[in-house]
C-alpha positions in Angstrom: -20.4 -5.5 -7.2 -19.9 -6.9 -3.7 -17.2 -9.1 -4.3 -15.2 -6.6 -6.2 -15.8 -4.0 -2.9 -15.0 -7.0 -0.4 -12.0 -7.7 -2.3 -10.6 -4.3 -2.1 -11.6 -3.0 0.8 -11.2 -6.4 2.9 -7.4 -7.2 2.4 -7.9 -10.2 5.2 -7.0 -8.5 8.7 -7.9 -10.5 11.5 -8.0 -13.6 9.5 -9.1 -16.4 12.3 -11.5 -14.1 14.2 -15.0 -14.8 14.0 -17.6 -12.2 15.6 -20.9 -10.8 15.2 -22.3 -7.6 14.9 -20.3 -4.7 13.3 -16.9 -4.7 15.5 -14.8 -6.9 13.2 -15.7 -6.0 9.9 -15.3 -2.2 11.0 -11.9 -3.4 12.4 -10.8 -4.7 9.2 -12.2 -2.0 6.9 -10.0 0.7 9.0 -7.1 -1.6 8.5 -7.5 -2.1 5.3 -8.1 2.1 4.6 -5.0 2.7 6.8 -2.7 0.3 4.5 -4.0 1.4 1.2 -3.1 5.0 2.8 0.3 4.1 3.8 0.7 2.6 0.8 -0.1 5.2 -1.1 2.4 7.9 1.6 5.1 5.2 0.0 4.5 5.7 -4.0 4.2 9.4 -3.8 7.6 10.0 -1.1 9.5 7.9 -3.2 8.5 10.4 -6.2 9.4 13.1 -3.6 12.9 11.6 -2.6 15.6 11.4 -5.3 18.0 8.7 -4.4 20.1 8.8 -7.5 21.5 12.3 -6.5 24.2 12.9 -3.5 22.9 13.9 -1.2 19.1 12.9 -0.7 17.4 15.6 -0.9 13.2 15.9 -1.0 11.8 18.0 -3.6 7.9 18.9 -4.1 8.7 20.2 -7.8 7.6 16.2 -9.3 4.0 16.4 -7.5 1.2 17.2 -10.1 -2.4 15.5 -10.5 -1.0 12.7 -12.6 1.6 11.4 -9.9 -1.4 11.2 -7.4 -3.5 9.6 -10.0 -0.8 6.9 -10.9 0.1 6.6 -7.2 -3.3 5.7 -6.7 -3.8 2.6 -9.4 -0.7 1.1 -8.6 -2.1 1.0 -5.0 -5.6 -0.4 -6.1 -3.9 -2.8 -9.1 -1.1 -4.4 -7.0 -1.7 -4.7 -3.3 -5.0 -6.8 -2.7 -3.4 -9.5 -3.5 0.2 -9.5 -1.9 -1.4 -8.0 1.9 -4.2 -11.0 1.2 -1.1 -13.3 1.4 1.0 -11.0 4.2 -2.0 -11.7 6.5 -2.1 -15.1 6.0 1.0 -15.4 6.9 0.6 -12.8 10.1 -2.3 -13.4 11.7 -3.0 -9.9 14.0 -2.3 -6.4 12.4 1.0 -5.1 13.4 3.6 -2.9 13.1 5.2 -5.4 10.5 1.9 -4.1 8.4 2.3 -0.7 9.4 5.9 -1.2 7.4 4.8 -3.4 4.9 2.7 -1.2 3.5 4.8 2.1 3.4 7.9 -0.3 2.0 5.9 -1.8 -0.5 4.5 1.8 -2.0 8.5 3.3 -1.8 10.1 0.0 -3.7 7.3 -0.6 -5.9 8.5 2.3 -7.4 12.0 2.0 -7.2 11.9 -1.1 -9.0 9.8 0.3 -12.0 12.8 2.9 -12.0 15.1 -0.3 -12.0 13.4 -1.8 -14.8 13.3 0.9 -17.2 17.4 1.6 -16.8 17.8 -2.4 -17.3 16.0 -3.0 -20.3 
């Protein structure tokens, strides 16, 4: 059950630092928390946002219990593993993470939309 927790709630901030006591691994848990949150602001403000219609406009009318629900899956099925490999490839949390995680939640979503008008 540890390794499952770790692996979700330690998404690899501060990968090279080394420290004892409680400082880092608190560091990295309220990283970790903050990106899963943005992420998850992302999913549910693309459901708010309809780009398909001129002019954007933001509506409230799609938010029900199943959107948060859904929102909140895609965040714990599909991010571990692509902000494990955005912080190996940026070493101190940033506001490149700060984005990363908001973009990824809005376009994860917009794709899916993509998808289902393709095929």
């Amino acid at each position: 059950m540890n390794r499952i927790a770790r692996y979700f709630l330690d998404l690899g901030f501060y990968p090279s630092q080394i420290e004892f006591g409680t400082g880092l691994p608190r560091k990295r848990l309220a990283w970790s928390l903050a990106a899963y949150c943005l992420l998850f602001m992302g999913l549910l403000a693309q459901q708010v946002i309809d780009i398909t219609k001129a002019p954007i406009r933001a509506s409230l009318d799609k938010l029900d219990t199943s959107v948060f629900v859904a929102s909140a899956v895609v965040a714990v099925a599909l991010f571990p593993l692509f902000t494990h490999w955005f912080n190996s490839k940026r070493k101190q949390p940033s506001w490149e993470h700060i984005v990363w995680a908001f973009s990824f939640g809005f376009f994860v979503h917009v794709s899916g939309d993509l998808l289902k008008k393709l095929f």
